[in-house]
C-alpha positions, 0 to 999 in steps of 0.5 A, spaced: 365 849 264 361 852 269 367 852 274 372 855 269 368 860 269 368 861 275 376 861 277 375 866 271 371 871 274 373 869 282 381 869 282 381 876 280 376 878 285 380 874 290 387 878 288 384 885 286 380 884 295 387 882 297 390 887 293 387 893 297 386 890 303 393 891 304 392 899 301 386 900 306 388 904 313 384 900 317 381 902 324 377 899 328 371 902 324 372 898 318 374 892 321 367 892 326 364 894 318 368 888 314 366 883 319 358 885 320 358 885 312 361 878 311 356 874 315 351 878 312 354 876 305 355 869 308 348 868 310 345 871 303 350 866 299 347 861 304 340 862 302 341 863 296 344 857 295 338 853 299 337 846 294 329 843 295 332 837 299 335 841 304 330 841 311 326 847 311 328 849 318 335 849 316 332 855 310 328 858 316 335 858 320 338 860 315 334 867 313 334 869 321 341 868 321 340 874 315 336 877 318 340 878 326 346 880 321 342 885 317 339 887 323 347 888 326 349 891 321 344 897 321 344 897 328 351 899 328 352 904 323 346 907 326 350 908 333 356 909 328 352 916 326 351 918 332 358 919 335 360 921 329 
């Protein structure tokens, strides 16, 4: 029942991403944007989904890879916002 739920709400998500990716006039700011939005998504998930028998130095990888990417990210819309 949980993975059916899960297909419910993830399929349509997935087109509705699909969809507009092909509507969005991508230059190399949104890409640069994107790309430094999914790794930090990616390690946020990666955190999240951290179970009790998993090594705790495979956890503190895991939370200072989200934080190079947090940092990463802030970095870059930083340096964004001055040259613009």
């Amino acid at each position: 029942m949980e993975r059916l739920s899960g297909l419910i709400f993830w399929i349509p998500v997935a087109l509705f991403l699909i969809i507009s990716a092909f509507f969005i006039k991508w230059n190399r700011h949104k890409v640069i944007l994107a790309t430094l939005l999914i790794t930090l998504l990616f390690f946020f998930r990666q955190v999240l989904n951290h179970r009790h028998f998993e090594s705790p130095t495979l956890l503190v990888i895991r939370i200072g890879c989200l934080f190079v990417s947090f940092l990463a990210l802030i970095l870059y819309l930083l340096y964004d916002h001055k040259n613009r």
